[in-house]
PQR file of N, CA, C, O and H, with PARSE charges and radii, in Angstrom:
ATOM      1  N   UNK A   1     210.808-137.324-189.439 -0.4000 1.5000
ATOM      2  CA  UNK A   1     210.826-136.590-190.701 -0.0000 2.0000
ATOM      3  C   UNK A   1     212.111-135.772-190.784  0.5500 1.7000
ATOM      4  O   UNK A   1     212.666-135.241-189.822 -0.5500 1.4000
ATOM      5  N   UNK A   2     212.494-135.740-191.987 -0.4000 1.5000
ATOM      6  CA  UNK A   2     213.673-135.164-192.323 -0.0000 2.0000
ATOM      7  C   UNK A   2     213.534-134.047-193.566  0.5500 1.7000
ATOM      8  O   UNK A   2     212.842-133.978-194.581 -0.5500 1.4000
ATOM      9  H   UNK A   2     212.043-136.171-192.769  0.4000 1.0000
ATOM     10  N   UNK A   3     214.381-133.359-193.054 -0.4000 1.5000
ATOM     11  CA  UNK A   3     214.249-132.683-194.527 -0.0000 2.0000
ATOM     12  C   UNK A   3     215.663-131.981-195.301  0.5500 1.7000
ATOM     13  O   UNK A   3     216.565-131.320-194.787 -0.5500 1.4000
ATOM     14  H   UNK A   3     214.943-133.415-192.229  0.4000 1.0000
ATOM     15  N   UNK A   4     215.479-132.376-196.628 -0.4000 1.5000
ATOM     16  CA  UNK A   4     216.867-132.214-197.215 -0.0000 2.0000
ATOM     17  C   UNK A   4     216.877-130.944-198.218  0.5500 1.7000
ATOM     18  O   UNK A   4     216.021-130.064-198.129 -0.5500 1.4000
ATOM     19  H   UNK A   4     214.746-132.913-197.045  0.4000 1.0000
ATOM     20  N   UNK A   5     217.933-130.918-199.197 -0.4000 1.5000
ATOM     21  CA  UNK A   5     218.019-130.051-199.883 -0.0000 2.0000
ATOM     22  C   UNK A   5     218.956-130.675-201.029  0.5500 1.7000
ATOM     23  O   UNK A   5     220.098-131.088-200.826 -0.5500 1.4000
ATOM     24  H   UNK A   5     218.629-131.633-199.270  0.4000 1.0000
ATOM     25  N   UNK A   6     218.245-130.680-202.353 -0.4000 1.5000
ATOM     26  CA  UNK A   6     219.272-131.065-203.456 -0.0000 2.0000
ATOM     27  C   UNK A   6     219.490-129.759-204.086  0.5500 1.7000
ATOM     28  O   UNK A   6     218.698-128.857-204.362 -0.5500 1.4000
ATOM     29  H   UNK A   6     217.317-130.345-202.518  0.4000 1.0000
ATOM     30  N   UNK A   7     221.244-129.919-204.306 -0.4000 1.5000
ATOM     31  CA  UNK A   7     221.434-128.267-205.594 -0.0000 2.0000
ATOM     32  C   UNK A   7     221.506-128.927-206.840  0.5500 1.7000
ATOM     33  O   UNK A   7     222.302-129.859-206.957 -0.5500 1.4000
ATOM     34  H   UNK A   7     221.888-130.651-204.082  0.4000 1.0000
ATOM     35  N   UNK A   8     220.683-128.533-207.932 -0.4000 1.5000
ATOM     36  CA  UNK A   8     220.791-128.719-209.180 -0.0000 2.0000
ATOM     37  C   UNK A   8     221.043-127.561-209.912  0.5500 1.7000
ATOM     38  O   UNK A   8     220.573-127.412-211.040 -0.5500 1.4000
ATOM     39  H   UNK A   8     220.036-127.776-207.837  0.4000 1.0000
ATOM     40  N   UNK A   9     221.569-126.938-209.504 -0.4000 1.5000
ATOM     41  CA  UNK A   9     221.884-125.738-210.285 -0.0000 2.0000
ATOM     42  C   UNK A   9     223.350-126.303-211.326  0.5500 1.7000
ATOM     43  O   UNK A   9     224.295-127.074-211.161 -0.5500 1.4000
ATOM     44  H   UNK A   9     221.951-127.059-208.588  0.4000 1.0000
ATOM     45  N   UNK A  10     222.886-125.470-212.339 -0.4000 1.5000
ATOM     46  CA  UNK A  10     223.827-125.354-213.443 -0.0000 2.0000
ATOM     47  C   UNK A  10     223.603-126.842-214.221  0.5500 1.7000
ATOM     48  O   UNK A  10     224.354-127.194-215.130 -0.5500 1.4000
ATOM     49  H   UNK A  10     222.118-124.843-212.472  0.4000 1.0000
ATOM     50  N   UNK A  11     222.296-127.796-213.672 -0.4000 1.5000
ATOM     51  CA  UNK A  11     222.241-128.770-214.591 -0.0000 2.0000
ATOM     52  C   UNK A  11     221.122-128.641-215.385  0.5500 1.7000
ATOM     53  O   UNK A  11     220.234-127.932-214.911 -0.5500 1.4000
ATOM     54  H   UNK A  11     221.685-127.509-212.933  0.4000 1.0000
ATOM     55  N   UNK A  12     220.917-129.158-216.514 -0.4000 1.5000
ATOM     56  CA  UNK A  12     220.014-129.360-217.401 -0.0000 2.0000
ATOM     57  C   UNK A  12     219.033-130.270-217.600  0.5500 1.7000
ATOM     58  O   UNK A  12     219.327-131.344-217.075 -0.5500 1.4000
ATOM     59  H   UNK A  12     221.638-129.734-216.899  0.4000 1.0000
ATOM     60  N   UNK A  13     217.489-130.273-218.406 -0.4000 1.5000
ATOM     61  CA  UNK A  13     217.029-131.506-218.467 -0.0000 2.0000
ATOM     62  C   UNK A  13     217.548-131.487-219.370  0.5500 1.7000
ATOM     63  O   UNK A  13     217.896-130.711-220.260 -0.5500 1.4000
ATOM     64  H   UNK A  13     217.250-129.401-218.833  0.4000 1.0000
ATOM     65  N   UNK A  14     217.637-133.296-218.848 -0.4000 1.5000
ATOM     66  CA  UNK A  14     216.697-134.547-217.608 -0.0000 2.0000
ATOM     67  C   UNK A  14     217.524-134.521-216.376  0.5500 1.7000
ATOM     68  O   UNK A  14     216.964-134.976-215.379 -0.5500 1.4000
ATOM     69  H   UNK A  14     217.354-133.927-218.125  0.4000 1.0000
ATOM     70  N   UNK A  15     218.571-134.145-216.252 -0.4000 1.5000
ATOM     71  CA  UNK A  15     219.120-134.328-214.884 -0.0000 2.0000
ATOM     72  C   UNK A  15     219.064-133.920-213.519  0.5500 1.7000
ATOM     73  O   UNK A  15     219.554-134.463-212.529 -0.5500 1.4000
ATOM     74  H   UNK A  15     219.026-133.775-217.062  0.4000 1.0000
ATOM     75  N   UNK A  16     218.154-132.516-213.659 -0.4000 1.5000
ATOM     76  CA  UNK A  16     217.573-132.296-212.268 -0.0000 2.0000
ATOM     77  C   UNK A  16     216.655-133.600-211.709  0.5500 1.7000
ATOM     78  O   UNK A  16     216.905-134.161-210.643 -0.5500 1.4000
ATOM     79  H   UNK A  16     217.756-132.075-214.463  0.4000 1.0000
ATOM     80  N   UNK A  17     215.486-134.009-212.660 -0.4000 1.5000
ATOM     81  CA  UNK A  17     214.753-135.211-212.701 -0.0000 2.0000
ATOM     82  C   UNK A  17     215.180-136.334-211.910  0.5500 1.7000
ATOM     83  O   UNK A  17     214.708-136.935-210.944 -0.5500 1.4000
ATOM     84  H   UNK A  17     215.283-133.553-213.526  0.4000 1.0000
ATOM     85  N   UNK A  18     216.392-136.451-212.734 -0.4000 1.5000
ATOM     86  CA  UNK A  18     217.383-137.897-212.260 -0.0000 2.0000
ATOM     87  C   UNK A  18     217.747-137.594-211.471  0.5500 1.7000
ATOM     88  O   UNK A  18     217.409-138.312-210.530 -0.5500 1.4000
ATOM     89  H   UNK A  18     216.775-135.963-213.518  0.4000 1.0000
ATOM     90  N   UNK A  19     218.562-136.544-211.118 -0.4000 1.5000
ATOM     91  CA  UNK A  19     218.802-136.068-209.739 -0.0000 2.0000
ATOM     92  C   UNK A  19     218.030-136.455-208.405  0.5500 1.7000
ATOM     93  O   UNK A  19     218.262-137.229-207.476 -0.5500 1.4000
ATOM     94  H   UNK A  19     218.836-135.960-211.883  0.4000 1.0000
ATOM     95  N   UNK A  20     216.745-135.341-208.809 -0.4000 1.5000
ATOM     96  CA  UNK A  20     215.840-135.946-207.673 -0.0000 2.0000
ATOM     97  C   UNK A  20     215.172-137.008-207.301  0.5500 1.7000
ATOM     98  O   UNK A  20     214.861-137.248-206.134 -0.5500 1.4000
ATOM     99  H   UNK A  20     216.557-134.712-209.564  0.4000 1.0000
ATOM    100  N   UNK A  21     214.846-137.888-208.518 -0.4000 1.5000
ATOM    101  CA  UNK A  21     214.535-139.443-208.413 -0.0000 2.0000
ATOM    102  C   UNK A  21     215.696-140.382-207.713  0.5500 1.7000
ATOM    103  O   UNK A  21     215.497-141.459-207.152 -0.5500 1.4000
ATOM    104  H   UNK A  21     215.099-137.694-209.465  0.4000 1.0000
ATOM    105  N   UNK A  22     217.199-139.579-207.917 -0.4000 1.5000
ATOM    106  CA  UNK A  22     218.107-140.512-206.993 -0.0000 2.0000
ATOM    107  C   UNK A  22     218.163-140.173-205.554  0.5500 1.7000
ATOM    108  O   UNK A  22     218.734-140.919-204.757 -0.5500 1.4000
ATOM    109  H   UNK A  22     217.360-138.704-208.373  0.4000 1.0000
ATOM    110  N   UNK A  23     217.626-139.143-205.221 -0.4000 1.5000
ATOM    111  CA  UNK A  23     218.072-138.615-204.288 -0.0000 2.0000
ATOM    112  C   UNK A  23     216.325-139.425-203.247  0.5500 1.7000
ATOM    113  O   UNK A  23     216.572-140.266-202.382 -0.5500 1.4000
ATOM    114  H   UNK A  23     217.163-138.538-205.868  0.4000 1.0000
ATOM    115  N   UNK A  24     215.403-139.189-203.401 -0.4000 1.5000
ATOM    116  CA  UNK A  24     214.473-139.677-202.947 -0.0000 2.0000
ATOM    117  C   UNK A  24     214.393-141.225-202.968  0.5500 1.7000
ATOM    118  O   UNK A  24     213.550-141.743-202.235 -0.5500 1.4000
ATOM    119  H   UNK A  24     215.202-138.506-204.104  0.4000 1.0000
ATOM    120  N   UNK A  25     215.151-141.984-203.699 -0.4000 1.5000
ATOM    121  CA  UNK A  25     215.749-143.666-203.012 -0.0000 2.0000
ATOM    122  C   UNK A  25     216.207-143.362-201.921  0.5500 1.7000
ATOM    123  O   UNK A  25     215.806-144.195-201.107 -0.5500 1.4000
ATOM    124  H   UNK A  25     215.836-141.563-204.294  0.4000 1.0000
ATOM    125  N   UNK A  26     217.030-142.386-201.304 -0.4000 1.5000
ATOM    126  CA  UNK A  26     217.555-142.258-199.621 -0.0000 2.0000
ATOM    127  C   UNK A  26     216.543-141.777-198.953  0.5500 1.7000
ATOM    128  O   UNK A  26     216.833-141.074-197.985 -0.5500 1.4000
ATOM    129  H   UNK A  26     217.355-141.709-201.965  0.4000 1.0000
ATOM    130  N   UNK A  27     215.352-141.962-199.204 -0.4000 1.5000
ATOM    131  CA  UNK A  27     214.531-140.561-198.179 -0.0000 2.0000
ATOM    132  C   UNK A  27     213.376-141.732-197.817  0.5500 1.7000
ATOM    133  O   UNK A  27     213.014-142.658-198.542 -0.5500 1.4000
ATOM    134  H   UNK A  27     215.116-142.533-199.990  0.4000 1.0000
ATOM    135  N   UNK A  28     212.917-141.395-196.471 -0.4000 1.5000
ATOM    136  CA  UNK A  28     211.900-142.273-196.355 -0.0000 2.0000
ATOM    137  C   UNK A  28     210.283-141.333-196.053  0.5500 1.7000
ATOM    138  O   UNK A  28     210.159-140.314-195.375 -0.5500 1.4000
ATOM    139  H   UNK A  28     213.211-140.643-195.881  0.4000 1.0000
ATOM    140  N   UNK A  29     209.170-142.106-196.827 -0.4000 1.5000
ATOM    141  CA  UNK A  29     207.673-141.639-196.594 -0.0000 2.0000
ATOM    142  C   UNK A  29     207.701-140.590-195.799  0.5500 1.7000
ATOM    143  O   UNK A  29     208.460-140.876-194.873 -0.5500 1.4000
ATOM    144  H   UNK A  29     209.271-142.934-197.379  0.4000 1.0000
ATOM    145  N   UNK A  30     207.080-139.031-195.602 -0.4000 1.5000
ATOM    146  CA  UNK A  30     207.060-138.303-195.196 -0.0000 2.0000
ATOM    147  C   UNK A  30     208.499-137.437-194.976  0.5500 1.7000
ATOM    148  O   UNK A  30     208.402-136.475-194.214 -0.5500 1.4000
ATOM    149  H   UNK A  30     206.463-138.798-196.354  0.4000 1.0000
ATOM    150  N   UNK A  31     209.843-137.700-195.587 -0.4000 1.5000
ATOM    151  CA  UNK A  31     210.813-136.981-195.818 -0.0000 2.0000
ATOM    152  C   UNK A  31     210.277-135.671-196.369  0.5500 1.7000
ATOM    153  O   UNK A  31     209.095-135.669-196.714 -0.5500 1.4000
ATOM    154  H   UNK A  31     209.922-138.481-196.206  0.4000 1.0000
ATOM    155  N   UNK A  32     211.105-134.373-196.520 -0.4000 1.5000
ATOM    156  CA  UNK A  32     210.746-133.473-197.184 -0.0000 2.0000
ATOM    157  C   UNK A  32     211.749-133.013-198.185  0.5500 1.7000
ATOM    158  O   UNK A  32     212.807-132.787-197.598 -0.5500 1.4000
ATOM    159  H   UNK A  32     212.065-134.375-196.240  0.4000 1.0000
ATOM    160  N   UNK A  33     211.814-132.843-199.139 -0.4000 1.5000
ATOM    161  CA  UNK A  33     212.815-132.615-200.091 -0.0000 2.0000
ATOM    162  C   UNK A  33     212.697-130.967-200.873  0.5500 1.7000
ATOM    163  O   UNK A  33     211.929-130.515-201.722 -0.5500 1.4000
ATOM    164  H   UNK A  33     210.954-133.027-199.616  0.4000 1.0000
ATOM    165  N   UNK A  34     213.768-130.427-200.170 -0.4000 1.5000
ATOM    166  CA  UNK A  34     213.602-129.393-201.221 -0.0000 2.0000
ATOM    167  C   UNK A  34     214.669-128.796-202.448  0.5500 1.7000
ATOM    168  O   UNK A  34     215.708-128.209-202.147 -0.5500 1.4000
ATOM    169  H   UNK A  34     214.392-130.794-199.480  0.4000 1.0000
ATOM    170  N   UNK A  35     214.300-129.007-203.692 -0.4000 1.5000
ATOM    171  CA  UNK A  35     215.386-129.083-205.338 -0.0000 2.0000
ATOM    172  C   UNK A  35     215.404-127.395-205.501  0.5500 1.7000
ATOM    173  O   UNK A  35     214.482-126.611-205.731 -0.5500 1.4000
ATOM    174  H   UNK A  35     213.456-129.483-203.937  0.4000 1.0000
ATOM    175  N   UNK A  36     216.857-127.176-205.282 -0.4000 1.5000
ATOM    176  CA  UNK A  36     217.164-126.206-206.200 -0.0000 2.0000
ATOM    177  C   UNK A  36     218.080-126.009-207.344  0.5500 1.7000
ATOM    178  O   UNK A  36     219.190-126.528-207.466 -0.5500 1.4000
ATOM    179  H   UNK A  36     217.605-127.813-205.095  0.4000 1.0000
ATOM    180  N   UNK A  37     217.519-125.236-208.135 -0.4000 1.5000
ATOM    181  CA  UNK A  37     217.948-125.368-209.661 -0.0000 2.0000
ATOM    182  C   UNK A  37     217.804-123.943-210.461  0.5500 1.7000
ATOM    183  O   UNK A  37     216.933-123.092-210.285 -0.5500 1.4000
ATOM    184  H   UNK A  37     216.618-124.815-208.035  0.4000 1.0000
ATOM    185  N   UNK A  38     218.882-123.917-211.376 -0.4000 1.5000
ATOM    186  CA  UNK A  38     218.565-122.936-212.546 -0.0000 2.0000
ATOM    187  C   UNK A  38     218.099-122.710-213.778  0.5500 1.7000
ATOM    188  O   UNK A  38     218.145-121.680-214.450 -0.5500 1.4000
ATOM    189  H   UNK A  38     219.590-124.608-211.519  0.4000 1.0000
ATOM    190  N   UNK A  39     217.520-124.059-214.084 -0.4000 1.5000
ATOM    191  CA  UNK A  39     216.834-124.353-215.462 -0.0000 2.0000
ATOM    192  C   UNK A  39     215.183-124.064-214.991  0.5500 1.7000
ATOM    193  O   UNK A  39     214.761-124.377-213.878 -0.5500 1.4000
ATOM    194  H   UNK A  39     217.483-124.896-213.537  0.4000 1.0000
ATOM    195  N   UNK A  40     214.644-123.640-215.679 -0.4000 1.5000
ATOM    196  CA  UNK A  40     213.113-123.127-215.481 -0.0000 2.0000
ATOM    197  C   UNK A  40     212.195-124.099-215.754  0.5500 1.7000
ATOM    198  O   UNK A  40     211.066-123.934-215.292 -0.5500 1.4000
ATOM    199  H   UNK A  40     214.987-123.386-216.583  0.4000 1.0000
ATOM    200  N   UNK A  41     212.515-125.470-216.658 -0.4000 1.5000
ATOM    201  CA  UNK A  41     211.769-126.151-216.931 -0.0000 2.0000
ATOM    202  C   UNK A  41     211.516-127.232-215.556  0.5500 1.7000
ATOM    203  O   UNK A  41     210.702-128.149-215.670 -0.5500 1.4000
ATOM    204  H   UNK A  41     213.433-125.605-217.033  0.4000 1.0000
ATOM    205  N   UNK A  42     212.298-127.025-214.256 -0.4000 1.5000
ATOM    206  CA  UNK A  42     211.891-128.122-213.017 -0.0000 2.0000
ATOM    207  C   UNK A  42     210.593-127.376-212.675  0.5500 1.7000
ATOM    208  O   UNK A  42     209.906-127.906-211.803 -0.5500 1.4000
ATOM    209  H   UNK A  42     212.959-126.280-214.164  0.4000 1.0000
ATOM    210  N   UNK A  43     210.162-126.275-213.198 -0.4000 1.5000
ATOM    211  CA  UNK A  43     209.079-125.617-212.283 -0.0000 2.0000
ATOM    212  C   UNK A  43     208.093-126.708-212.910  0.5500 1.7000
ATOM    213  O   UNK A  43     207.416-127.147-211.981 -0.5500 1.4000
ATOM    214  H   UNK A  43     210.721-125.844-213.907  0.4000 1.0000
ATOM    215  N   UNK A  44     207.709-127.379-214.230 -0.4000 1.5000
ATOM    216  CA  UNK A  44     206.944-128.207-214.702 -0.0000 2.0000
ATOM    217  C   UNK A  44     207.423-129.929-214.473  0.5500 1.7000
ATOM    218  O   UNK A  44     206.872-130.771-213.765 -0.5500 1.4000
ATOM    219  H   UNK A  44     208.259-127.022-214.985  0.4000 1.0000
ATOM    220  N   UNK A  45     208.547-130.058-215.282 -0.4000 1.5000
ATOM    221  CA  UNK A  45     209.098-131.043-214.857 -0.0000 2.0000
ATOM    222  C   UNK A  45     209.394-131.570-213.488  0.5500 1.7000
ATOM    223  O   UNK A  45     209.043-132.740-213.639 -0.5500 1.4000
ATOM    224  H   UNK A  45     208.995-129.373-215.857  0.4000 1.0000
ATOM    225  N   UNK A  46     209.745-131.490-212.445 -0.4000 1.5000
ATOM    226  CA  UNK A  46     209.432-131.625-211.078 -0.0000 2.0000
ATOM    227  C   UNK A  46     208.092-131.898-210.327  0.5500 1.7000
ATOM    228  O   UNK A  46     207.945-132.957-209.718 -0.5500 1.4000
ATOM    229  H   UNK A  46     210.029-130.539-212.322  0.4000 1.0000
ATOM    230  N   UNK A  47     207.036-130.872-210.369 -0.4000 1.5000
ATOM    231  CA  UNK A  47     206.059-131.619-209.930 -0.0000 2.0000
ATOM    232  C   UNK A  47     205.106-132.509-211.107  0.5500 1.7000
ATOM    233  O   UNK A  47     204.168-133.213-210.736 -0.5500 1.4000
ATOM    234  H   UNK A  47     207.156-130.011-210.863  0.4000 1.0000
ATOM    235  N   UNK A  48     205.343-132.421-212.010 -0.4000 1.5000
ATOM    236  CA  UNK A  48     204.768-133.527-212.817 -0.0000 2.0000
ATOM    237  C   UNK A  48     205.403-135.214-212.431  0.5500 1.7000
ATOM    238  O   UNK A  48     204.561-136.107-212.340 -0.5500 1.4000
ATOM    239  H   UNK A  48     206.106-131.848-212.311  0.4000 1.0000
ATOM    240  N   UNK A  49     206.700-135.518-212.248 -0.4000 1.5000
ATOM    241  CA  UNK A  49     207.294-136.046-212.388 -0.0000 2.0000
ATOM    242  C   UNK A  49     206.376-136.511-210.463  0.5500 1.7000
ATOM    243  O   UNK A  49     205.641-137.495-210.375 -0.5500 1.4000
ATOM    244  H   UNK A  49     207.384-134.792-212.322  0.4000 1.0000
ATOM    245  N   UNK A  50     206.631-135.693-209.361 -0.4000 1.5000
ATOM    246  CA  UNK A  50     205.927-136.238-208.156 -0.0000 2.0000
ATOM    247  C   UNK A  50     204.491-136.386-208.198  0.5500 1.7000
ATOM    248  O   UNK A  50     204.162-137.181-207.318 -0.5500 1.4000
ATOM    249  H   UNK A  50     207.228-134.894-209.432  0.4000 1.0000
ATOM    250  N   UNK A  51     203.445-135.937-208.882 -0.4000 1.5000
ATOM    251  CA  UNK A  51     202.362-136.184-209.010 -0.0000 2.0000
ATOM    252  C   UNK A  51     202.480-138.063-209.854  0.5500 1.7000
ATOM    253  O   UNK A  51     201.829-138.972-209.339 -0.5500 1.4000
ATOM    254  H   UNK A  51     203.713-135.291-209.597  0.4000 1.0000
ATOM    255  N   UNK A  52     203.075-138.242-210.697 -0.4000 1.5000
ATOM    256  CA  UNK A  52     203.231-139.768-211.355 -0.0000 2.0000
ATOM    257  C   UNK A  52     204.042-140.275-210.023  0.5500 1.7000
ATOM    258  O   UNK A  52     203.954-141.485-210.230 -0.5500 1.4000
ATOM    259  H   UNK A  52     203.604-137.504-211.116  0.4000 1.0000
ATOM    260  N   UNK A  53     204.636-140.186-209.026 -0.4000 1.5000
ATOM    261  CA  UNK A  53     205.521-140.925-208.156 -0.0000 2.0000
ATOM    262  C   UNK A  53     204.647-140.823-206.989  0.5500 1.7000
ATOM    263  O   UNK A  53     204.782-141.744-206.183 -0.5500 1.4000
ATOM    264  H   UNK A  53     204.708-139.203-208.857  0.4000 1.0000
ATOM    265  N   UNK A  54     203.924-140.074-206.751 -0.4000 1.5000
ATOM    266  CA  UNK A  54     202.727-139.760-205.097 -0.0000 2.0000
ATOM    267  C   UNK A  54     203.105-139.280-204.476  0.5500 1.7000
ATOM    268  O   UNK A  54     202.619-139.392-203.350 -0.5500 1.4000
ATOM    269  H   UNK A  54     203.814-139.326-207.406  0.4000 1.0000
ATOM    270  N   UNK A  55     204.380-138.264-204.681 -0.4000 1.5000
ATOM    271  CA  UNK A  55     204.820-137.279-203.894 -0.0000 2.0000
ATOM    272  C   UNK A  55     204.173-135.897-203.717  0.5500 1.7000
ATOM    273  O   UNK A  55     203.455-135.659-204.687 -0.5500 1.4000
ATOM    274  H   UNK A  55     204.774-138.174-205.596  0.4000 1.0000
ATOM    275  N   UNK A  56     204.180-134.846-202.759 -0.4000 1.5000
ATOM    276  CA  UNK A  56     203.082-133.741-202.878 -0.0000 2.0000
ATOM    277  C   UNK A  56     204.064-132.661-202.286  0.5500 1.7000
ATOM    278  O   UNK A  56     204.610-132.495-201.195 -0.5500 1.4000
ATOM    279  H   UNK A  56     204.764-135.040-201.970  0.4000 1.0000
ATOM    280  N   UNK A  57     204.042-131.883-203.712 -0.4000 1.5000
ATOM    281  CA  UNK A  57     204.599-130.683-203.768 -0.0000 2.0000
ATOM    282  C   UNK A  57     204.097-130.200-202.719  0.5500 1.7000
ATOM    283  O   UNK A  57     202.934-130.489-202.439 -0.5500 1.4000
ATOM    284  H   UNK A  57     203.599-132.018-204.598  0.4000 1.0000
ATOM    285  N   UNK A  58     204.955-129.236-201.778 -0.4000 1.5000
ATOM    286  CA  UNK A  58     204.534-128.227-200.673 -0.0000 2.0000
ATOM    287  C   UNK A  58     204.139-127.017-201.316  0.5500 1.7000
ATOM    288  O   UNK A  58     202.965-126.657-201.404 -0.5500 1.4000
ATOM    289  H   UNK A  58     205.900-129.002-202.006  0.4000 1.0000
ATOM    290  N   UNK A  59     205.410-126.201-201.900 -0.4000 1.5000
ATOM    291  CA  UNK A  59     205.851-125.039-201.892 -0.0000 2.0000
ATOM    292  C   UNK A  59     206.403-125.207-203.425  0.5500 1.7000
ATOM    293  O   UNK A  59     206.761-126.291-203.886 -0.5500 1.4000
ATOM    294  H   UNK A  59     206.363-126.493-201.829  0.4000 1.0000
ATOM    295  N   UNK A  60     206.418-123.923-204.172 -0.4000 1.5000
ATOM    296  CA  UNK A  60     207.149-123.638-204.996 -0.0000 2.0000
ATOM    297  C   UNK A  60     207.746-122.424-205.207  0.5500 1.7000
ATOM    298  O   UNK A  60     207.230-121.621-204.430 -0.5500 1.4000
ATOM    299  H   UNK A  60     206.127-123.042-203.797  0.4000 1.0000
ATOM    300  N   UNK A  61     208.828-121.748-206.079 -0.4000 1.5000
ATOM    301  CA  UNK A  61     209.199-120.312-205.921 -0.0000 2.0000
ATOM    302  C   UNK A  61     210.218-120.114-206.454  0.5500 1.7000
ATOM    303  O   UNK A  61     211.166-120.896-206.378 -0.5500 1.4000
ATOM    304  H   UNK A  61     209.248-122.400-206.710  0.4000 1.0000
ATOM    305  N   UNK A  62     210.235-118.952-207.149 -0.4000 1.5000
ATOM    306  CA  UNK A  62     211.230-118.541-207.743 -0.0000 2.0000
ATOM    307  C   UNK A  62     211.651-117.126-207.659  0.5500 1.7000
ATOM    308  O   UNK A  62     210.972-116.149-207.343 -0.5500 1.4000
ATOM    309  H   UNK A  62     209.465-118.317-207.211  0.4000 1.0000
ATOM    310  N   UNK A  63     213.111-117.209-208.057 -0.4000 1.5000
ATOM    311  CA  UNK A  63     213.593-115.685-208.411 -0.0000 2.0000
ATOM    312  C   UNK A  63     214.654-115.525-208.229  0.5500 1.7000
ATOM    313  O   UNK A  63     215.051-116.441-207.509 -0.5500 1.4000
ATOM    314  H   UNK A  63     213.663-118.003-208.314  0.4000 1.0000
ATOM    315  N   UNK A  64     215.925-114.422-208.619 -0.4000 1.5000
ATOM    316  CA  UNK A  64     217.122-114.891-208.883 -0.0000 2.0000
ATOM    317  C   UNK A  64     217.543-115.304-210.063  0.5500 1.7000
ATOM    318  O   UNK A  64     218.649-114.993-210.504 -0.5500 1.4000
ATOM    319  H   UNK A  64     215.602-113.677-209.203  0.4000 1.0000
ATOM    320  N   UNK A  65     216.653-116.087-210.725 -0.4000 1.5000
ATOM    321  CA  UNK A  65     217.271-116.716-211.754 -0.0000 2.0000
ATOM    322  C   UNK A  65     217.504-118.289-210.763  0.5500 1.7000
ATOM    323  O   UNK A  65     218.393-119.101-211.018 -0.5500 1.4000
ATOM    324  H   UNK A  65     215.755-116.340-210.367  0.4000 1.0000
ATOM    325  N   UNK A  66     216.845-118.391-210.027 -0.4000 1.5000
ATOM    326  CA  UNK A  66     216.796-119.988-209.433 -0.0000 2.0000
ATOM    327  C   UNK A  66     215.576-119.994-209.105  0.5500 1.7000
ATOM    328  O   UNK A  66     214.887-119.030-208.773 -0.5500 1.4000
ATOM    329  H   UNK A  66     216.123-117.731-209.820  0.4000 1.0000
ATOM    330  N   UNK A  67     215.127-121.674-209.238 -0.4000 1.5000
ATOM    331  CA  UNK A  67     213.889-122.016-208.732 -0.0000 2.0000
ATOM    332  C   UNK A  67     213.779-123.140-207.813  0.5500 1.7000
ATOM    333  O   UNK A  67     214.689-123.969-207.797 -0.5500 1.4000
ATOM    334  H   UNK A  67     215.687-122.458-209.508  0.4000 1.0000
ATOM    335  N   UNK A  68     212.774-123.265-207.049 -0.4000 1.5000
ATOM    336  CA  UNK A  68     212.821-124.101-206.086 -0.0000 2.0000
ATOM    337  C   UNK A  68     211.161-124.924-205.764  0.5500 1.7000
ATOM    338  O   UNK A  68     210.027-124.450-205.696 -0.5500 1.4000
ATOM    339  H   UNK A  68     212.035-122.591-207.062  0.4000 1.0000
ATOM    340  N   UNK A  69     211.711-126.397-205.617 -0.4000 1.5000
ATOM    341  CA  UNK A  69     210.413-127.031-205.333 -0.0000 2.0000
ATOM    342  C   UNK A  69     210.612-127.985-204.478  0.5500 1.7000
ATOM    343  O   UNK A  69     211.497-128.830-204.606 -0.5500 1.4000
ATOM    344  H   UNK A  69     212.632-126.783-205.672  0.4000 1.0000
ATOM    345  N   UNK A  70     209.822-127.930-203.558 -0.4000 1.5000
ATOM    346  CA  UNK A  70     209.152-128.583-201.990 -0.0000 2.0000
ATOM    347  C   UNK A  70     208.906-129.342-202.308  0.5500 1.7000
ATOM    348  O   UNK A  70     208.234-129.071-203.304 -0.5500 1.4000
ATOM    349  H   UNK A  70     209.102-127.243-203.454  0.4000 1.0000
ATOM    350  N   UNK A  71     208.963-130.642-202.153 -0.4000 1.5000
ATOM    351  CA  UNK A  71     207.765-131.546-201.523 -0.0000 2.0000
ATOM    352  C   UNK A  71     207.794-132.585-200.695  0.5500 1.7000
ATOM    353  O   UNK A  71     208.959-132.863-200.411 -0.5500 1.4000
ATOM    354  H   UNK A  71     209.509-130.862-201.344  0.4000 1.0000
ATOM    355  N   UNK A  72     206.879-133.400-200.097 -0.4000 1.5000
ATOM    356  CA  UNK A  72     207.318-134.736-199.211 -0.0000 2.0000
ATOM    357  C   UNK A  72     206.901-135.499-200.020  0.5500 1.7000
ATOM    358  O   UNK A  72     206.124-135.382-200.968 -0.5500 1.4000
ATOM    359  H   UNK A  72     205.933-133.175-200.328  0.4000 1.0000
ATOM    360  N   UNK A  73     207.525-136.401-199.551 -0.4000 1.5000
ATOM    361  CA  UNK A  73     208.086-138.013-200.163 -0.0000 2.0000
ATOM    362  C   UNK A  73     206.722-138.926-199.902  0.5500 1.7000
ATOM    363  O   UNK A  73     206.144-138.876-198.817 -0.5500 1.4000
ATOM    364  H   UNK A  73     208.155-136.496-198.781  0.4000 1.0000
ATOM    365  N   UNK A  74     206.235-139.808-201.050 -0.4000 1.5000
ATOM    366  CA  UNK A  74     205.137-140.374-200.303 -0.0000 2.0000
ATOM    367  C   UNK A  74     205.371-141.678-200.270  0.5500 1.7000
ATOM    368  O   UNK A  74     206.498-142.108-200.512 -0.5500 1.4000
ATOM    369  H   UNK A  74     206.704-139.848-201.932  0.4000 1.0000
ATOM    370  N   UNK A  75     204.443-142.405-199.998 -0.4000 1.5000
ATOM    371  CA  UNK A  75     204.615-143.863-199.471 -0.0000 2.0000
ATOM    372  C   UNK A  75     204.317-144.904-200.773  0.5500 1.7000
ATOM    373  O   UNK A  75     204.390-146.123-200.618 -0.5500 1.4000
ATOM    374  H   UNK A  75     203.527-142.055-199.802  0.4000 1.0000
TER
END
């Protein structure tokens, strides 16, 4: 198991999305991925987007004015 970190900060939706959908083609089953970003809408968009893919949010959190979401990669 691995675990990474994407910065999406300063991007907008859809591209955190795309972001993390590209970034999890490199990651294998049980990877852990954690997205950070400054748009508020990944707090919805993000785990909606892994609940339709079978990925499972860990962790979520914010503050700063950045937000951040966990999860591992599923099979």
């Amino acid at each position: 198991m691995t675990k990474e970190t994407l910065n999406t900060r300063r991007l907008l939706c859809p591209l955190p999305v795309i972001r993390t959908q590209d970034k999890v083609k490199q990651l294998q089953p049980g990877d852990v991925l954690e997205v950070i970003g400054t748009d508020p809408g990944i707090m919805q968009d993000i785990p909606a987007w892994c609940r339709i893919n079978g990925h499972k949010v860990l962790d979520t959190a914010s503050g700063d004015h950045e937000y951040i979401i966990v999860f591992e990669v599923g099979g």
